[in-house]
Structure formats: C-alpha cells, structure tokens
DSSP file (Angstrom, degrees, kcal/mol; ACC not computed):
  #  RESIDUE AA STRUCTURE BP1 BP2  ACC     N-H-->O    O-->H-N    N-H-->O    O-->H-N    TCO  KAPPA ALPHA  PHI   PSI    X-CA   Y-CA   Z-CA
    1    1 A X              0   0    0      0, 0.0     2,-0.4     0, 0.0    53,-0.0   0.000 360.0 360.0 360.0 156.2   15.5    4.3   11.3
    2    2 A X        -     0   0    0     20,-0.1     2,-0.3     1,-0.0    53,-0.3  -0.677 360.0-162.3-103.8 138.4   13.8    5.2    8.2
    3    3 A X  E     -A   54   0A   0     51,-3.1    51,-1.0    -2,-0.4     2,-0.8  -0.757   1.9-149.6-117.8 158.7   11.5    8.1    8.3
    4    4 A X  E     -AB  53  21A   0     17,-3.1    17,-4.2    -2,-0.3     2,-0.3  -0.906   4.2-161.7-129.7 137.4    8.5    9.3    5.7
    5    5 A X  E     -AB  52  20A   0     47,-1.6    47,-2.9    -2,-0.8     2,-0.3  -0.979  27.0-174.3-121.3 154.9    7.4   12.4    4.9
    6    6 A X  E     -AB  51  19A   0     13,-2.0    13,-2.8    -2,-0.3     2,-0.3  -0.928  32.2-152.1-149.9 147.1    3.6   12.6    3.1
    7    7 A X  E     -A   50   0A   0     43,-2.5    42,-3.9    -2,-0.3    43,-1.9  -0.957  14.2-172.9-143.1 153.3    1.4   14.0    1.8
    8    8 A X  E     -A   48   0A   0      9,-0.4     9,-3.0    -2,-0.3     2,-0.4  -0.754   8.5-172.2-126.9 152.1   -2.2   12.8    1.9
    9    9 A X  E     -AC  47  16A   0     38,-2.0    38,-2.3    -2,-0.2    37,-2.1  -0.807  22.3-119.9-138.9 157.4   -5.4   14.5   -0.3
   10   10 A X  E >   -A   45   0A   0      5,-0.5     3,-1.2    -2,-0.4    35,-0.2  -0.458  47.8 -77.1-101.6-177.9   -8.9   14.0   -0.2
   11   11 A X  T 3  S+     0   0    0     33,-0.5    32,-0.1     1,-0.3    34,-0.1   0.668 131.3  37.6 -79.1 -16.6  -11.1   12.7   -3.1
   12   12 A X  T 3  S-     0   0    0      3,-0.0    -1,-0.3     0, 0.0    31,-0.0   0.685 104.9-115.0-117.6  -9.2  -11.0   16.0   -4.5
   13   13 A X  S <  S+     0   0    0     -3,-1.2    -2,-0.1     2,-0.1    73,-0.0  -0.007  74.8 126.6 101.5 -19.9   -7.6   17.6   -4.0
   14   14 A X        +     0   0    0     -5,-0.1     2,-0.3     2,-0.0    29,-0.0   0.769  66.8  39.7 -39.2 -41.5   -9.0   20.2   -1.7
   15   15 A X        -     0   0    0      2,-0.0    -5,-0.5    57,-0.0     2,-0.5  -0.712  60.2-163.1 -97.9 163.0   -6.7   19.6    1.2
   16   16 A X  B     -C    9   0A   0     -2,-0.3     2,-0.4    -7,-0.1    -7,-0.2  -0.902  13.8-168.7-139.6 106.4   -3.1   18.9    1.3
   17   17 A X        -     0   0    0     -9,-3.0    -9,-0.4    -2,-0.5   -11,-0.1  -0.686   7.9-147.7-124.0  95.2   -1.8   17.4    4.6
   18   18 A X        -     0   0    0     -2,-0.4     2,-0.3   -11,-0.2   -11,-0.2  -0.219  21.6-178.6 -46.1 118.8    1.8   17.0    5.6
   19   19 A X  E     -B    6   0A   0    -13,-2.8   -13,-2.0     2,-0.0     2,-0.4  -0.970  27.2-154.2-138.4 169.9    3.0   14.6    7.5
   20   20 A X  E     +B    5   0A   0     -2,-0.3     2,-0.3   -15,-0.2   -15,-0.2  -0.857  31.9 145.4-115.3 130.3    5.9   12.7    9.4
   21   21 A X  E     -B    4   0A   0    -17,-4.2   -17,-3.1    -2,-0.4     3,-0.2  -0.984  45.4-143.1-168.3 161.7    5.9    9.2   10.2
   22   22 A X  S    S+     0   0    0      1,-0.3     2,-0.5    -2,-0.3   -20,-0.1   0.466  98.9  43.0-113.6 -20.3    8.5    5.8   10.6
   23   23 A X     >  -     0   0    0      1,-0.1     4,-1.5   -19,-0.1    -1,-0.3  -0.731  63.0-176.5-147.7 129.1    5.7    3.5    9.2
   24   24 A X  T  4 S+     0   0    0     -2,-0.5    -1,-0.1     2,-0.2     4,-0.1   0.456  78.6  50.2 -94.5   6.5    4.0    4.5    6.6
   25   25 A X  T  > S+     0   0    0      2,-0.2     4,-1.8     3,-0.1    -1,-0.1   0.769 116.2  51.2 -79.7 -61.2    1.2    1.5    6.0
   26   26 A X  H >> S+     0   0    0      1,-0.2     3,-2.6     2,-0.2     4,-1.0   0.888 108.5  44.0 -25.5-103.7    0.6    1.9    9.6
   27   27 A X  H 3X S+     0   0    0     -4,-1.5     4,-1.9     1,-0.3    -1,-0.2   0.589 110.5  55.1   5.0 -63.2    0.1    5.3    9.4
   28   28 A X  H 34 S+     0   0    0      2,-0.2    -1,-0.3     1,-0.1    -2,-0.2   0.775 112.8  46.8 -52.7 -34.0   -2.3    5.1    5.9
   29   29 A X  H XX S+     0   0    0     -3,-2.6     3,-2.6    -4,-1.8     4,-1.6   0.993 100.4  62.9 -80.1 -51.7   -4.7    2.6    7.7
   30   30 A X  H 3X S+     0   0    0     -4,-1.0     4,-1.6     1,-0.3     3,-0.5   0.858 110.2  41.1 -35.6 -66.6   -4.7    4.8   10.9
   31   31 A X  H 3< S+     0   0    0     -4,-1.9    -1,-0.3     1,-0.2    -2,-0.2   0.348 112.8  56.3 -71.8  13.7   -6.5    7.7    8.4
   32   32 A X  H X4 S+     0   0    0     -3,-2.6     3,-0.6     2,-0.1    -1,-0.2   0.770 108.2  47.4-108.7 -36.6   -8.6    4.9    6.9
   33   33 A X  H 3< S+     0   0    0     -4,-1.6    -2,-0.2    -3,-0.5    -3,-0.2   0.622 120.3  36.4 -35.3 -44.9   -9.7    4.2   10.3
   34   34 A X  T ><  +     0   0    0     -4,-1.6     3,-1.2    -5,-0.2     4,-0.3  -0.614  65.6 168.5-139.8  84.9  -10.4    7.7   11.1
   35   35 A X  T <  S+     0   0    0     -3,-0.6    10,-0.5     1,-0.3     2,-0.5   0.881  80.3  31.5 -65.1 -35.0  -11.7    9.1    8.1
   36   36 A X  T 3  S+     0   0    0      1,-0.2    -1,-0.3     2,-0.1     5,-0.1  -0.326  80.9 116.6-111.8  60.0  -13.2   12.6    9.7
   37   37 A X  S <  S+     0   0    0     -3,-1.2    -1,-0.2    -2,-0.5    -2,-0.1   0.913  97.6  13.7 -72.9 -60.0  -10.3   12.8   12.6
   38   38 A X  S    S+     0   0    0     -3,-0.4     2,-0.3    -4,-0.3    -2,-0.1   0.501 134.5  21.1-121.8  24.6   -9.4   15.9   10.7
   39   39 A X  S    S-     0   0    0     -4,-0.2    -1,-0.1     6,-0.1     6,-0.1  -0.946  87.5 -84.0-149.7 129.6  -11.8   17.0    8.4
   40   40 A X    >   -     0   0    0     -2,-0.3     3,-0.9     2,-0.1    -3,-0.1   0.219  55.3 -92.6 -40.7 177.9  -15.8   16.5    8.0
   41   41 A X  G >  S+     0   0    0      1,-0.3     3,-0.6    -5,-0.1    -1,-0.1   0.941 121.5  63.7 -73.2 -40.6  -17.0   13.4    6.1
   42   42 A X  G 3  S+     0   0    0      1,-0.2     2,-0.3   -32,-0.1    -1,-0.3   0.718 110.0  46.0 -59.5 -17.9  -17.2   15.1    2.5
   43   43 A X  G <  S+     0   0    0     -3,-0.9     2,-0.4   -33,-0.1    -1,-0.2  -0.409  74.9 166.6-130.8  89.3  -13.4   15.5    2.8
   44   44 A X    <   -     0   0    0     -3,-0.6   -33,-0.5    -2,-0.3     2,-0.2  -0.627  34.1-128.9-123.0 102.2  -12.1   12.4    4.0
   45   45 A X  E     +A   10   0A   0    -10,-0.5   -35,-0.3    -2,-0.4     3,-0.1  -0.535  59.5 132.6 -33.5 132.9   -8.0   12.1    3.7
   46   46 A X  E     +     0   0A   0    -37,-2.1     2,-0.6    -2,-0.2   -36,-0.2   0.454  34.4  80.5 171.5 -39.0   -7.9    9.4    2.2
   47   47 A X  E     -A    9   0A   0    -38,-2.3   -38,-2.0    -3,-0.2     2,-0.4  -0.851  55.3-142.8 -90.6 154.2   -5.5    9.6   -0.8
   48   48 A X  E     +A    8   0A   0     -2,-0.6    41,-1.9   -40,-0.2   -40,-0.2  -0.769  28.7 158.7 -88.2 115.9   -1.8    9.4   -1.0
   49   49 A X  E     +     0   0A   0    -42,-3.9     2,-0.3     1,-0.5   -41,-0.2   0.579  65.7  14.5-119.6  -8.8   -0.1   11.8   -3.6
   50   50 A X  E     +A    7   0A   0    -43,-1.9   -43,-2.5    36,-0.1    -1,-0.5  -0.981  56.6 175.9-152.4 159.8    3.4   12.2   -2.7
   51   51 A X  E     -A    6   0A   0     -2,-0.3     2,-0.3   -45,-0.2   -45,-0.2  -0.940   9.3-166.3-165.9 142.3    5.7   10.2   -0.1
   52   52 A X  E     -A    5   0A   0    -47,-2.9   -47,-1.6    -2,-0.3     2,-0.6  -0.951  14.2-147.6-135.0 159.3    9.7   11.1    0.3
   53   53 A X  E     +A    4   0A   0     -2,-0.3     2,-0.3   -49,-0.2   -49,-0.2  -0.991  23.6 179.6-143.7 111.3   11.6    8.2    2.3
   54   54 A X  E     -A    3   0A   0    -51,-1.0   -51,-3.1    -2,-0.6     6,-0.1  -0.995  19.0-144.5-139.2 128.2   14.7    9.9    4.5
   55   55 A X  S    S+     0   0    0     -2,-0.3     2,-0.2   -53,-0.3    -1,-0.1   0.783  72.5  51.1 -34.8 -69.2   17.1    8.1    6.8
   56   56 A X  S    S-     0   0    0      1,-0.2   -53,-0.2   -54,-0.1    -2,-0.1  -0.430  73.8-131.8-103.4 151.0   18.1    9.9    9.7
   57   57 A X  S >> S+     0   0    0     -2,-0.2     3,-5.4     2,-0.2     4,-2.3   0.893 104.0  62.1 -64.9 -80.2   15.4   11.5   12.1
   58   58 A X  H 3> S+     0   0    0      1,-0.3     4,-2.7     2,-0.2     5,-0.1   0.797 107.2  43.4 -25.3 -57.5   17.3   14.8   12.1
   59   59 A X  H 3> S+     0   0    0      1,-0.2     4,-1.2     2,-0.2    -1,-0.3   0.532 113.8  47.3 -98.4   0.8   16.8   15.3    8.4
   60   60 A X  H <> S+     0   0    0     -3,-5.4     4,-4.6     2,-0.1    -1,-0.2   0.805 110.4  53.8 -77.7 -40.3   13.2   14.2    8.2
   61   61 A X  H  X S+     0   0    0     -4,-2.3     4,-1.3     2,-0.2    -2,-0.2   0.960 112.1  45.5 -49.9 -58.4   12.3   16.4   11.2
   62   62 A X  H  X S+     0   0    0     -4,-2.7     4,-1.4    -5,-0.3    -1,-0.2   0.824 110.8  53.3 -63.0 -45.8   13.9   19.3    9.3
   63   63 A X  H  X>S+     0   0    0     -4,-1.2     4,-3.8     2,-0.2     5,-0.6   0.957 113.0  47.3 -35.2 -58.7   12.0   18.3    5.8
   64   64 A X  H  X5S+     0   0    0     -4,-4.6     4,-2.4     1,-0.3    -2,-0.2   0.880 103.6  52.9 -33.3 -52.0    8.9   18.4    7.6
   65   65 A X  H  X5S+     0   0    0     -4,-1.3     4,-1.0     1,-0.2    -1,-0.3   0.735 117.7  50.6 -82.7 -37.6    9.4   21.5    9.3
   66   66 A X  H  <5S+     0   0    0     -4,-1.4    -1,-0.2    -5,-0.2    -2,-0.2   0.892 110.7  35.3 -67.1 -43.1   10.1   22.5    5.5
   67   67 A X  H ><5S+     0   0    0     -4,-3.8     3,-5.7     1,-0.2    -2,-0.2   0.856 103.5  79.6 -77.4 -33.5    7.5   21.5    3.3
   68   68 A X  H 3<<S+     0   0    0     -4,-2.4    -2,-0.2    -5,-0.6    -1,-0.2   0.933  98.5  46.6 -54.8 -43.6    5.0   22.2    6.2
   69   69 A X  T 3< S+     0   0    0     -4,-1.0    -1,-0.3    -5,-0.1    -2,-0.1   0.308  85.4  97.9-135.3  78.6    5.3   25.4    5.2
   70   70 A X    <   -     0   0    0     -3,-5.7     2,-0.1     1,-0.1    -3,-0.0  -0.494  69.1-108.7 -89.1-175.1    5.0   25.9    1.4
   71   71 A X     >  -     0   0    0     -2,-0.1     4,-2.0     1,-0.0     3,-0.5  -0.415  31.0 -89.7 -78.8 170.2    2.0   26.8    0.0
   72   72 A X  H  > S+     0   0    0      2,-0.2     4,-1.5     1,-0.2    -2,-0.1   0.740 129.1  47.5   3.1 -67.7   -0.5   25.2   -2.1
   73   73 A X  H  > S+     0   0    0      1,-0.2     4,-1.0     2,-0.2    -1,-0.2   0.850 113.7  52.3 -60.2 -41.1    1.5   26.3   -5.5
   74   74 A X  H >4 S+     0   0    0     -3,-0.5     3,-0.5     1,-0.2    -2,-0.2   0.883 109.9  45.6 -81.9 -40.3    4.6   25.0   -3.7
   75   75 A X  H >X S+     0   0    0     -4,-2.0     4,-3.1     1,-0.2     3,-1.0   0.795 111.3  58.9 -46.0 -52.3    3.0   21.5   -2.8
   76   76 A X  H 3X S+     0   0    0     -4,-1.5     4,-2.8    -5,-0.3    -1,-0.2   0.803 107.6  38.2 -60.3 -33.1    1.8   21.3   -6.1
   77   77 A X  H << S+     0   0    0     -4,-1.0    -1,-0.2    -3,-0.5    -2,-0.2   0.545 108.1  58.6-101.0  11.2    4.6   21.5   -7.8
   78   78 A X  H <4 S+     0   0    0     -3,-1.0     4,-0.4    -4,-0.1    -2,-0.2   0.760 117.3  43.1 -92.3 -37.3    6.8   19.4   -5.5
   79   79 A X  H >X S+     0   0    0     -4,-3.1     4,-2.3     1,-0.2     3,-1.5   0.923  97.0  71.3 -83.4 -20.7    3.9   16.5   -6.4
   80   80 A X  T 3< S+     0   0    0     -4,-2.8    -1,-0.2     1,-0.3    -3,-0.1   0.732  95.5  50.0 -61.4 -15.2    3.2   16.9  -10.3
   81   81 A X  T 34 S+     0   0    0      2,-0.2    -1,-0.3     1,-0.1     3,-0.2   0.704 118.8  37.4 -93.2   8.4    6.5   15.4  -11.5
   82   82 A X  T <4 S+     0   0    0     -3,-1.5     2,-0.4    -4,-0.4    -2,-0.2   0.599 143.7   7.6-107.8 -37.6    6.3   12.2   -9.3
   83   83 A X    ><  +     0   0    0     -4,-2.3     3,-0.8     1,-0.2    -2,-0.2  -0.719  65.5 170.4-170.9  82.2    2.5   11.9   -9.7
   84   84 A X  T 3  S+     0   0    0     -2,-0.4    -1,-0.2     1,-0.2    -4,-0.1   0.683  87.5  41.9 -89.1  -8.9    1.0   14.5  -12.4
   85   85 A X  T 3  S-     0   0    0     -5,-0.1    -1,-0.2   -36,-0.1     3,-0.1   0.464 109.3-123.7-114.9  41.6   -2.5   12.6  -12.2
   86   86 A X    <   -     0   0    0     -3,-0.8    -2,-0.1     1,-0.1   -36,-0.1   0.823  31.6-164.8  -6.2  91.3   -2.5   12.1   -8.7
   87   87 A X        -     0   0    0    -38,-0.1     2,-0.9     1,-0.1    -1,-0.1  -0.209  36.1-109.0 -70.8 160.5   -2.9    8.5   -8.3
   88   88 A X    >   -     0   0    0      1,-0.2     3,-0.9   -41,-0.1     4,-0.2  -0.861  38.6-160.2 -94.3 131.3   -3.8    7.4   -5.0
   89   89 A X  T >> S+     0   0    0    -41,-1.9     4,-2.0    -2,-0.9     3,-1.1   0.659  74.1  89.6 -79.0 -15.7    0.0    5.6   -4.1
   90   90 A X  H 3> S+     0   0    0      1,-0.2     4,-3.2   -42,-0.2    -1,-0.2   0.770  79.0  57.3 -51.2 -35.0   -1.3    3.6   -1.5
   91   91 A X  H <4 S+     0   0    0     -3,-0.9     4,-0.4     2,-0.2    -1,-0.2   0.484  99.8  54.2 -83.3   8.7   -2.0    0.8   -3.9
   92   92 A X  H <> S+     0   0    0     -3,-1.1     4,-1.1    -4,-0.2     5,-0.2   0.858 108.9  53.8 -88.9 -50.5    1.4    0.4   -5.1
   93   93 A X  H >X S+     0   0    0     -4,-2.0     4,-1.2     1,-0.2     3,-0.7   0.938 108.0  47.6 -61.2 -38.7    2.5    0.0   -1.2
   94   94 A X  H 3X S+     0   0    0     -4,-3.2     4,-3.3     1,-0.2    -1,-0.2   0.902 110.3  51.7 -55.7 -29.3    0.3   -2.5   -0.6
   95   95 A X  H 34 S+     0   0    0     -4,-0.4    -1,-0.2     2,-0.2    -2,-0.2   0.717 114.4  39.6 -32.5 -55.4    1.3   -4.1   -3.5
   96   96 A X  H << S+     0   0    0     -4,-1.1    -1,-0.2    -3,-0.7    -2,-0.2   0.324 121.6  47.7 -97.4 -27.3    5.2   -3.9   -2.6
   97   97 A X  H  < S+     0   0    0     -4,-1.2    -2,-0.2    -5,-0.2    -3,-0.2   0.928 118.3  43.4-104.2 -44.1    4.1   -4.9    1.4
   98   98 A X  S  < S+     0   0    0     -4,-3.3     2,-0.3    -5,-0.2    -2,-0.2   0.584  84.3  99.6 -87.3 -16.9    1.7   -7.9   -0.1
   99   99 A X        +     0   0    0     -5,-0.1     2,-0.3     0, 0.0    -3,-0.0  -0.604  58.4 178.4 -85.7 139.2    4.3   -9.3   -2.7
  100  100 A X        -     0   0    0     -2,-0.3     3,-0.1     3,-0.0    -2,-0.0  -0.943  39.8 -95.4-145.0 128.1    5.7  -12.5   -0.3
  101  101 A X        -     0   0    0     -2,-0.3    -1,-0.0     1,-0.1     0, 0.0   0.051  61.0 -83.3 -68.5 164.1    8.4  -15.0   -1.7
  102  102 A X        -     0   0    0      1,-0.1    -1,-0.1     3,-0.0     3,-0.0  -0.512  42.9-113.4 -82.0 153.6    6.5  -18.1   -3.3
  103  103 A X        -     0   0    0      1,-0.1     2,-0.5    -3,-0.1    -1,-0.1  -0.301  45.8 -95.4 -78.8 170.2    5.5  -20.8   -0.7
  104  104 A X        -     0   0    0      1,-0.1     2,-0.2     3,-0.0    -1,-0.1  -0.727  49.3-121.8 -77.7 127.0    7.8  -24.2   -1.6
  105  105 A X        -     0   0    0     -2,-0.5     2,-0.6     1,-0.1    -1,-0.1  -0.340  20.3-100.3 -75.9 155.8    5.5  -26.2   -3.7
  106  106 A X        -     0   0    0     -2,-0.2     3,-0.2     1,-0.1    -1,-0.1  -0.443  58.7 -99.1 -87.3 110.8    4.4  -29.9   -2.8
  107  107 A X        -     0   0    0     -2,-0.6    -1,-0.1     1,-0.1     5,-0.1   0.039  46.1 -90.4 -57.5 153.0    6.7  -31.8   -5.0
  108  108 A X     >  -     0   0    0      1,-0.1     4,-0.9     3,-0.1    -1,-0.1   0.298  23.2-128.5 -49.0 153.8    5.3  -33.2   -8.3
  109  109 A X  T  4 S+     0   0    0     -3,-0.2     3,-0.3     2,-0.1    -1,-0.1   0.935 105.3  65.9 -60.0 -49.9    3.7  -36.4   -8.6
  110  110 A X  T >4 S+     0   0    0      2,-0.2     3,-5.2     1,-0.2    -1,-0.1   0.957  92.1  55.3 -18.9 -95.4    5.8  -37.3  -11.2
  111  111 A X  T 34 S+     0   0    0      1,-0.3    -1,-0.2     0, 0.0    -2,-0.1   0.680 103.4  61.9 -13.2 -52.7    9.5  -37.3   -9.4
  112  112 A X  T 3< S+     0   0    0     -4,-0.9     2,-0.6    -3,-0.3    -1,-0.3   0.178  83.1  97.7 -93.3  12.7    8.2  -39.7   -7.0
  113  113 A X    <   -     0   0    0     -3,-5.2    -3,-0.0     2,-0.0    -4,-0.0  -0.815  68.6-132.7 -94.8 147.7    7.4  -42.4   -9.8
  114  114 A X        -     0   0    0     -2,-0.6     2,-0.5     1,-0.0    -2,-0.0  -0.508  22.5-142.2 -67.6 140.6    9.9  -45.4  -10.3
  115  115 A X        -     0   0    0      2,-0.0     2,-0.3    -2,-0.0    -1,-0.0  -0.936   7.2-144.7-138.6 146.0   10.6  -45.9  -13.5
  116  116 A X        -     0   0    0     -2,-0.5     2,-0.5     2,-0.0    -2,-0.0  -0.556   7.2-163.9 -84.8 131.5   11.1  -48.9  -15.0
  117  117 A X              0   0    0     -2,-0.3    -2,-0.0     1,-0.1    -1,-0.0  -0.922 360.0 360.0-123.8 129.9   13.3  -49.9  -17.6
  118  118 A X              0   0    0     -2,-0.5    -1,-0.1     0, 0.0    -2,-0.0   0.468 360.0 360.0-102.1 360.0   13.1  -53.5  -19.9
C-alpha cells in the first residue's frame, strides 16, 4: 500500500508540518475541514508544498521519522528544487484525481441516415 509523506504550509510559509498518510486527497480535505485543528485562524494549513510517494509502510514510517526532524533550513531545502515558488500542489492532484476517461458519446446523427443512391 502506497504511503505519502507531506508537507503542508500556511498562507505565509510560517509553519512547516510533516506528515504521514495512505491517502493524500483525503487527508488535504481533512485540513480544509479543520482549518485551526492545529494552529489559530491567521495560520491556517492550508497549502501543500512538498509530497514524496513511498511503497512500503516500513520505509515511509522511517522517512517520516526522518524529515520530522530536520530543521527549517533542512525542509527548505528538501522543498525548493521540486517547488522553488511554493505553489500550493493540491491543485495539480485534484486535477490528476478529476481527469475521468471521456463518457461514450451519443452516436452522430449523421451514421444513422440511409443514403440513397440513383
């Protein structure tokens, strides 16, 4: 089962909060839901800057348990080469979760005329 590790900023970069999770839409809505679960309202989690996608439990648990504790500097520099203006990434997954194969279209009007030949 596929596991994510994240990390999520507020409108201003002030926090940086690592996390572990196995769905990561879920998971995004959940803090959209409860914007001051872990912070007052002015710093609202709420953007996505960095997101790593790892296989195995064991070796997500152990990332975690690693990145949880770099610093600031270290964070920073794990997210500026993926996402040096820190875009919020959430709209790219929805994007990727929204994109749906095209429904079968209602055949033309056309096809279904006889045609006649003299």
């Amino acid at each position: 089962m596929k596991r994510f590790i994240y990390i999520i900023t507020d409108r201003n970069r002030n926090n940086l909060h690592v996390g572990l999770c196995s769905d990561l839409l879920k998971t995004l809505d959940f803090y959209r839901q409860m914007p001051t679960l872990f912070f007052d309202s002015a710093q609202q989690l709420n953007r996505l800057v960095y997101f790593e996608e790892i296989n195995t439990e064991e070796q997500a648990m152990e990332r975690f348990k690693t990145v949880s504790t770099y610093t600031r500097p270290q964070k920073e520099k794990m997210i500026r080469p993926v996402n040096p203006d820190w875009v919020d990434l959430t709209i790219g997954l929805n994007f990727e979760n929204g994109v749906r194969p095209r429904p079968q279209l209602r055949p033309s009007i056309s096809s279904s005329r006889k045609v006649f030949t003299f």
